[in-house]
MIDOSE-1310 file (N, C-alpha, C; in nm, 2 decimals, decimal comma, always signed):
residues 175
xxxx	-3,29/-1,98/-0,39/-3,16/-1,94/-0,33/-3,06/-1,90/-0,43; -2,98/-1,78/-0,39/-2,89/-1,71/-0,51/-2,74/-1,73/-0,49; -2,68/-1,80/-0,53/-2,51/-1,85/-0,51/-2,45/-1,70/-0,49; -2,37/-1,67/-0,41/-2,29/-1,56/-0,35/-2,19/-1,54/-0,51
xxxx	-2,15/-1,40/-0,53/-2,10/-1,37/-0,65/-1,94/-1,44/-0,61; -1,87/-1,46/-0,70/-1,77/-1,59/-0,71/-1,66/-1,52/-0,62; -1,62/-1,39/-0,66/-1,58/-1,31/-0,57/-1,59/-1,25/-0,46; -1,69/-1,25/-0,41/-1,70/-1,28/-0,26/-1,69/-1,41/-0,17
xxxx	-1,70/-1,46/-0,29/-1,61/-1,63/-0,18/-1,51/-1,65/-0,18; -1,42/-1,58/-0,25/-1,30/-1,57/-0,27/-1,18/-1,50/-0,23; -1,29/-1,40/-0,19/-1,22/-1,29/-0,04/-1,19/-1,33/+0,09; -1,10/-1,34/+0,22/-1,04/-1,30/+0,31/-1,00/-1,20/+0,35
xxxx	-1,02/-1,16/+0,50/-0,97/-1,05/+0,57/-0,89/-1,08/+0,64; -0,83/-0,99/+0,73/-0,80/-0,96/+0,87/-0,73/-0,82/+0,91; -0,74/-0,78/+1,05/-0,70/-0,66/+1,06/-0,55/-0,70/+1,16; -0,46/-0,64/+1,16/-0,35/-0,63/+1,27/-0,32/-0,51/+1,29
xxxx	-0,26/-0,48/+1,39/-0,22/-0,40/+1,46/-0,04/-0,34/+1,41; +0,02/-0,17/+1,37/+0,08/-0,15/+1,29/+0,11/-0,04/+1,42; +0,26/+0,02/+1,37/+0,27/+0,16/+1,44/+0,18/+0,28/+1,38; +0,11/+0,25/+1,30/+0,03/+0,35/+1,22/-0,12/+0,32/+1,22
xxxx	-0,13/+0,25/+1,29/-0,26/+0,21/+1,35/-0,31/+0,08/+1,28; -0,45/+0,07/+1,30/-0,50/-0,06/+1,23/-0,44/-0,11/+1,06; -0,43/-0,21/+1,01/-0,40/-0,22/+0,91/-0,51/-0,36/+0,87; -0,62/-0,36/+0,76/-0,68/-0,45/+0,71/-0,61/-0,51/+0,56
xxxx	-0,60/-0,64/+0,55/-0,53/-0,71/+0,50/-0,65/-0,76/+0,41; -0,68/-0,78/+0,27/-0,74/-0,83/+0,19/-0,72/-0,91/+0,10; -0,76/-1,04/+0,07/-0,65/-1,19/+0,00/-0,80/-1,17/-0,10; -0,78/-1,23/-0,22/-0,84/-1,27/-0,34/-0,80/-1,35/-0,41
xxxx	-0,87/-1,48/-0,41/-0,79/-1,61/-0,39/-0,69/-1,65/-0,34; -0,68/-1,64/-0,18/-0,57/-1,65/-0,13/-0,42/-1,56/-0,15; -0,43/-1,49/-0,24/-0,33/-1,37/-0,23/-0,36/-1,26/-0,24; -0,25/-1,18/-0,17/-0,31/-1,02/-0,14/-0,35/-0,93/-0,21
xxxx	-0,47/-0,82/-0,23/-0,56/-0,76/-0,31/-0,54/-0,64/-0,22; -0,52/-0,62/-0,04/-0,54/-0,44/-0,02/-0,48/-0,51/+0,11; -0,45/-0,37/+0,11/-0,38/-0,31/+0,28/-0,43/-0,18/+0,30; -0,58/-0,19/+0,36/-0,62/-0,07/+0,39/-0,55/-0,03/+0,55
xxxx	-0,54/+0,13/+0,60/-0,57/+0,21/+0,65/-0,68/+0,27/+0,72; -0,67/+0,30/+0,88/-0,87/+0,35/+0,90/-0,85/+0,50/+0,87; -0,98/+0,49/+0,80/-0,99/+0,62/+0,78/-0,93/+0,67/+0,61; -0,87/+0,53/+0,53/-0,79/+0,59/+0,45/-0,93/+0,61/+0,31
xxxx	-0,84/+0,70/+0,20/-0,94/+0,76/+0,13/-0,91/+0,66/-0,01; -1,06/+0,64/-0,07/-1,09/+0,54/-0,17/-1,09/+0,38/-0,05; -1,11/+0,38/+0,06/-1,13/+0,24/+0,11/-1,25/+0,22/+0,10; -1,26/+0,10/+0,03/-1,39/+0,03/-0,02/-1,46/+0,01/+0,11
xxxx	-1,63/-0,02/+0,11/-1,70/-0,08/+0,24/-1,62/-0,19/+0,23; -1,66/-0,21/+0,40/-1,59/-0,34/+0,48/-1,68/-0,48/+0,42; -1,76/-0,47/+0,38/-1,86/-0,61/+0,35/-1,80/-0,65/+0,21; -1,69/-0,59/+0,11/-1,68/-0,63/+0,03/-1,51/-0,68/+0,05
xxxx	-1,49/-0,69/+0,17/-1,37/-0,75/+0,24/-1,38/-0,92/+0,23; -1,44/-0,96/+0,25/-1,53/-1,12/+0,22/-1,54/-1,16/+0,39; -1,52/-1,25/+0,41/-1,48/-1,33/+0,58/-1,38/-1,32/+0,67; -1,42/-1,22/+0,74/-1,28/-1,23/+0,85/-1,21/-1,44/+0,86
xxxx	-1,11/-1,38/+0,82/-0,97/-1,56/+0,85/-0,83/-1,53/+0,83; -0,76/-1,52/+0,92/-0,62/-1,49/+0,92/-0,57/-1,58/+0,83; -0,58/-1,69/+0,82/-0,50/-1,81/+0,76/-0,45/-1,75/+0,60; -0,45/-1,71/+0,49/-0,41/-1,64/+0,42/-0,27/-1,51/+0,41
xxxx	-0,24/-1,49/+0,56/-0,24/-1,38/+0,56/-0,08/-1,36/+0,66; -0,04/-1,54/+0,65/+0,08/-1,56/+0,75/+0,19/-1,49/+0,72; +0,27/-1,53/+0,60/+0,35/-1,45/+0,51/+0,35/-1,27/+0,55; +0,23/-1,24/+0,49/+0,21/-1,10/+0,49/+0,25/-1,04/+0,67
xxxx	+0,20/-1,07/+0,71/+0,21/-1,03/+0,85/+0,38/-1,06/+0,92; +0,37/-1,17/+0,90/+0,58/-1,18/+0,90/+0,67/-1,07/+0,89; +0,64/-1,04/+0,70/+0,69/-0,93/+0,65/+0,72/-0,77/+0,69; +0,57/-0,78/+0,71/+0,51/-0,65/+0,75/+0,57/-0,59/+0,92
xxxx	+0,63/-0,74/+0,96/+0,64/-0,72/+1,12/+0,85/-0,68/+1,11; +0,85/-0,72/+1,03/+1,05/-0,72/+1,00/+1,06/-0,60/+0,94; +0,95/-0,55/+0,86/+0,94/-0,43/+0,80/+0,94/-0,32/+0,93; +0,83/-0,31/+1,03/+0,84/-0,23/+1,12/+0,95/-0,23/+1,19
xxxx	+0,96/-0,37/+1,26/+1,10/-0,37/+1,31/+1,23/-0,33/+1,24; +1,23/-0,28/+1,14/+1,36/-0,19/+1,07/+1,41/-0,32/+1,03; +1,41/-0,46/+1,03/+1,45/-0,54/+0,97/+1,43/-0,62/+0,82; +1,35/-0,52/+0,72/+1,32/-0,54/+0,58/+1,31/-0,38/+0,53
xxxx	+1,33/-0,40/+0,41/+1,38/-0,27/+0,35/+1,23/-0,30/+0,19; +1,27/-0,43/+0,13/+1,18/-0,48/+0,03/+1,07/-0,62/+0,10; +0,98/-0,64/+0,03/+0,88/-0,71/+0,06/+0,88/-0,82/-0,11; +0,85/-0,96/-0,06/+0,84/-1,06/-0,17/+0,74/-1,11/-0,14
xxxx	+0,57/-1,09/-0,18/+0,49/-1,12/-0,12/+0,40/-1,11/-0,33; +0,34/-1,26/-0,37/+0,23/-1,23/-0,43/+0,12/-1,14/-0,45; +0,11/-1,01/-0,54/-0,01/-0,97/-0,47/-0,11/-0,94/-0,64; -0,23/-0,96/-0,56/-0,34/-1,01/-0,65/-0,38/-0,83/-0,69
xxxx	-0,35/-0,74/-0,80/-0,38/-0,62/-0,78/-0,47/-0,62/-0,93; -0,60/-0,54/-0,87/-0,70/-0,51/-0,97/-0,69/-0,35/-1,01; -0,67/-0,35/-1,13/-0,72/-0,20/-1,19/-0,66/-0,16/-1,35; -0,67/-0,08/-1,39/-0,67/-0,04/-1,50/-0,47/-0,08/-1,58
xxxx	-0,47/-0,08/-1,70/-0,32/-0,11/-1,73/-0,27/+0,01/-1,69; -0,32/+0,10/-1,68/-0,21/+0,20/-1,64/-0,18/+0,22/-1,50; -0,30/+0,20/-1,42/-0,32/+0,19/-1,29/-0,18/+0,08/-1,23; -0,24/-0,02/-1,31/-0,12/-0,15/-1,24/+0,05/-0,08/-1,33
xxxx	+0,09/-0,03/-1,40/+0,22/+0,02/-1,48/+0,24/+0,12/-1,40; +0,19/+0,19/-1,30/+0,23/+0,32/-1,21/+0,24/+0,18/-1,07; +0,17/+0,13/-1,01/+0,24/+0,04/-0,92/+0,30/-0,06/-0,90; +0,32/-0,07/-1,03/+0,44/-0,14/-1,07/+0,60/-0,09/-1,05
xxxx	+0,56/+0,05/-1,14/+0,64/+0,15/-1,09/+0,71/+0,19/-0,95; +0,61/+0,19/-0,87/+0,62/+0,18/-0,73/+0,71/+0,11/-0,62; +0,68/-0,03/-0,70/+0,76/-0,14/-0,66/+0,91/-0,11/-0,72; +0,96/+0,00/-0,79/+1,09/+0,02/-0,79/+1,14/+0,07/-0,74
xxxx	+1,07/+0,22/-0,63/+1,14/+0,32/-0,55/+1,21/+0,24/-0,47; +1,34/+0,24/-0,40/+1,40/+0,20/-0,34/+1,37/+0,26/-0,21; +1,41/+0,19/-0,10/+1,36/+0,21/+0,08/+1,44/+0,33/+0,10; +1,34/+0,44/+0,17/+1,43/+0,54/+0,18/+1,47/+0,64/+0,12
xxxx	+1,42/+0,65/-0,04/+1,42/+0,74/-0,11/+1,26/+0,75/-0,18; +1,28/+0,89/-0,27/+1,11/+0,96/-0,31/+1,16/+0,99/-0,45; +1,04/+0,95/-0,52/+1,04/+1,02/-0,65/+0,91/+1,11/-0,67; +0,91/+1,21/-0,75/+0,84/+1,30/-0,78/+0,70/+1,25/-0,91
xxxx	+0,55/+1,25/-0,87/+0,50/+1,24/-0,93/+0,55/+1,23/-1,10; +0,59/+1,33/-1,13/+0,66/+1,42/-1,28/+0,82/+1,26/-1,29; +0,86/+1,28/-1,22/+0,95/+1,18/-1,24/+0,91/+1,03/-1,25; +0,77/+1,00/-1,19/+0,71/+0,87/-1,24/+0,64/+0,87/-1,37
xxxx	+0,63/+0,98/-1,43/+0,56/+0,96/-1,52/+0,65/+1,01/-1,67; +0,78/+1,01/-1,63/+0,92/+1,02/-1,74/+0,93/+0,88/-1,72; +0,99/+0,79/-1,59/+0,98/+0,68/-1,60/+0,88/+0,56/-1,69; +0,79/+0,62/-1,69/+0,67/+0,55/-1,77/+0,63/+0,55/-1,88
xxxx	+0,73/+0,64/-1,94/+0,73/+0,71/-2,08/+0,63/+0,80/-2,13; +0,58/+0,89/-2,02/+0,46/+0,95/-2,07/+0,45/+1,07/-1,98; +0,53/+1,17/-1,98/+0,60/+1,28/-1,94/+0,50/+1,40/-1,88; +0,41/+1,40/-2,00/+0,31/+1,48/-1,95/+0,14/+1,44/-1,87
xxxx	+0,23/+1,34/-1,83/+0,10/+1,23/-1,71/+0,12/+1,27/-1,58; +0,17/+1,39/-1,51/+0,23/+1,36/-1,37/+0,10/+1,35/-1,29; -0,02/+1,42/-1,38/-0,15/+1,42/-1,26/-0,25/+1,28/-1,30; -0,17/+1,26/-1,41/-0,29/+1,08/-1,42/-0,20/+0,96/-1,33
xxxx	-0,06/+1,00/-1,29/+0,03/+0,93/-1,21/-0,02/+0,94/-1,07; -0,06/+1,07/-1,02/-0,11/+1,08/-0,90/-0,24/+1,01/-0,84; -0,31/+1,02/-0,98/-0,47/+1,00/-0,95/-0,45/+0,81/-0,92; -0,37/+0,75/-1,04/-0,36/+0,60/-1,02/-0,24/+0,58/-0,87
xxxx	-0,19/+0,64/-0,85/-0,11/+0,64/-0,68/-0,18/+0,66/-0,57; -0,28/+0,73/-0,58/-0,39/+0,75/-0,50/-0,48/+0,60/-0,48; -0,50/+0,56/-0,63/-0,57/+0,45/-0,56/-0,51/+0,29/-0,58; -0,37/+0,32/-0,49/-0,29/+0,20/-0,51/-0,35/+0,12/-0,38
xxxx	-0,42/-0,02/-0,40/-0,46/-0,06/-0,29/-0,41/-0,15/-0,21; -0,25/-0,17/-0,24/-0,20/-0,20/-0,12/-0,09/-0,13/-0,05; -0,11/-0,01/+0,05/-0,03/+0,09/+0,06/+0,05/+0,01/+0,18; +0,22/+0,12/+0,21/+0,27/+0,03/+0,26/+0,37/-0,07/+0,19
xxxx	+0,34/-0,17/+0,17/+0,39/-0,30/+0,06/+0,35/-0,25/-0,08; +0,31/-0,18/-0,16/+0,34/-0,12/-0,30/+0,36/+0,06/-0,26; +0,48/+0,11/-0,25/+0,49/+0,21/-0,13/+0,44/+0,36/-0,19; +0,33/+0,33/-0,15/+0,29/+0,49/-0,23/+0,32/+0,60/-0,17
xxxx	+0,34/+0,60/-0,06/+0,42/+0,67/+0,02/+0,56/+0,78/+0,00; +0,59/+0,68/-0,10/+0,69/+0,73/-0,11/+0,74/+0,84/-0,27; +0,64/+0,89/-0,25/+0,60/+1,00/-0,41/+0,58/+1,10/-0,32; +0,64/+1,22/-0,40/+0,62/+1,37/-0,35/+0,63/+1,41/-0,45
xxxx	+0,56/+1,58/-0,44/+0,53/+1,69/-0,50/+0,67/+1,72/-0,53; +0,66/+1,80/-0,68/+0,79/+1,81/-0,77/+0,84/+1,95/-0,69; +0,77/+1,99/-0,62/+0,87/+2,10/-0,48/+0,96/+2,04/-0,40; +0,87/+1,91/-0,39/+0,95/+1,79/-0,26/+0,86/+1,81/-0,11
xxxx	+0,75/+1,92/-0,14/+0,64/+1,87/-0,06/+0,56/+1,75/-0,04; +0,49/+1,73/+0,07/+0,39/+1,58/+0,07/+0,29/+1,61/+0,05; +0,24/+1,56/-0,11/+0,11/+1,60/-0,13/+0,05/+1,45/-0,14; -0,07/+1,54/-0,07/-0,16/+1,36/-0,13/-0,12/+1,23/-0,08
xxxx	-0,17/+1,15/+0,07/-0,18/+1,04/+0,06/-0,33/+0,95/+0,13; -0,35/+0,84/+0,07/-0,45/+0,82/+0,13/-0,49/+0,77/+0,25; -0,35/+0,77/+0,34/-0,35/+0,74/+0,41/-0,34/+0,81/+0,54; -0,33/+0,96/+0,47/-0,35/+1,09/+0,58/-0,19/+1,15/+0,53
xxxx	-0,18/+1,24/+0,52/-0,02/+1,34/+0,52/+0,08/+1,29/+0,65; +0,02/+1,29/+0,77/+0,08/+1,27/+0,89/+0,14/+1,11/+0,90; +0,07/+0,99/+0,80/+0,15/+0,88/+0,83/+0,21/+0,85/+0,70; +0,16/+0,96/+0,60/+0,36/+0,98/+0,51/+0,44/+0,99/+0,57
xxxx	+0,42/+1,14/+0,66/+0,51/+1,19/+0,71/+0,61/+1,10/+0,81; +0,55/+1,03/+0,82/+0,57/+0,93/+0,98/+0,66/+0,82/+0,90; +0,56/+0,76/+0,77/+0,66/+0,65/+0,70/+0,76/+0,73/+0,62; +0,79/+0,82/+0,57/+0,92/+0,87/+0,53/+1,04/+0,89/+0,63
xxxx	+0,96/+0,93/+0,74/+1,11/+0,99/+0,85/+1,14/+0,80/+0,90; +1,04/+0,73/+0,92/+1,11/+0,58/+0,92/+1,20/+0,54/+0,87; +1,16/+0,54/+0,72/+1,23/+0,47/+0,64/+1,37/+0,53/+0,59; +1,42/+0,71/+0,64/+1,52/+0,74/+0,65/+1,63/+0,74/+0,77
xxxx	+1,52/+0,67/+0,88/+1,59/+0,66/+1,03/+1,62/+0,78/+1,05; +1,55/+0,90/+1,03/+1,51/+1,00/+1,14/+1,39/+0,97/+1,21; +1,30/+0,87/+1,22/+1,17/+0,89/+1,29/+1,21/+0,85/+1,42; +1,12/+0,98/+1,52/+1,10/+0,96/+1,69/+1,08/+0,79/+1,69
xxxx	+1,00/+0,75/+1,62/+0,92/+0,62/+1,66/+1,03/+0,52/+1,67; +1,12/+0,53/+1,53/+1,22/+0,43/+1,51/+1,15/+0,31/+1,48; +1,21/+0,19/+1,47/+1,17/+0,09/+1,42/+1,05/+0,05/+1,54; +0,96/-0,06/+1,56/+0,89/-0,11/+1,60/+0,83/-0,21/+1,62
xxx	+0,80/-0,31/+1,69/+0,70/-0,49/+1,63/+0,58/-0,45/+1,62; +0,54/-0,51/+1,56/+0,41/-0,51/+1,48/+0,31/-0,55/+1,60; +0,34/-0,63/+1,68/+0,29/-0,72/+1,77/+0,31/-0,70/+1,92
């Protein structure tokens, strides 16, 4: 008999229900590791999700629900984020855009001290894996186009006009 890799016992799932459709929640040791998207691009198979169990995942879902409801702007939630130092220094980055406003690829990568990175900024924004709560969303094309998200162009578009309160949708419960 072969003991399950340590990280897979260590994983948690669950999915809830979002104005943007499904949202799967991913804990690694009990704190959050991903907020996929269906359909979104770079989402890992679902078997390396570990065990569907909400319990992990009370906090997050709270948040996320005050957040739709137009009633949170920032998010204070632990999150367990795996990837390269540069990878984590761009969504780190992330975690500074303020609600409601966009910075430009080129402008995250002045921020970061490294000016002529705007497309190594994109590639590590692309695979930020908790979208939403590290708001990748909120980066555009140095035109001020929406380029690139992995979560489809249309629920940029959807979470930008939110978060400036022009969206049709307007705020929402999660629930």
């Amino acid at each position: 008999m072969t003991a399950a890799p340590a990280t897979a016992a260590a994983r948690r799932h669950t999915v809830v229900d979002s104005p943007y459709g499904p949202l799967t929640l991913v804990a690694t040791d009990g704190v959050l590791s991903a907020l996929y998207m269906t359909d979104q691009r770079h989402r890992p198979p679902e078997e390396t999700f570990g065990v569907p169990d909400p319990e992990p995942f009370g906090e997050t879902i709270q948040q996320l629900t005050e957040y739709f409801a137009g009633h949170r702007t920032t998010f204070d939630l632990p999150l367990n984020l795996a990837g390269t130092l540069f990878q984590r220094s761009v969504w780190a980055e992330l975690l500074r855009i303020p609600y409601g406003e966009t910075r430009t690829y080129g402008e995250l990568a002045e921020e970061l001290g490294k000016p002529g990175a705007s497309r190594a900024v994109g590639l590590a924004n692309g695979k930020n894996p908790v979208g939403i709560i590290v708001p990748c969303h909120r980066v555009i094309g140095a035109s001020g186009s929406l380029t690139g998200y992995g979560g489809g162009l249309d629920r940029k578009q959807r979470l930008l006009a939110f978060e400036s309160g022009g969206s049709a949708d307007g705020p929402q419960a999660l629930f």
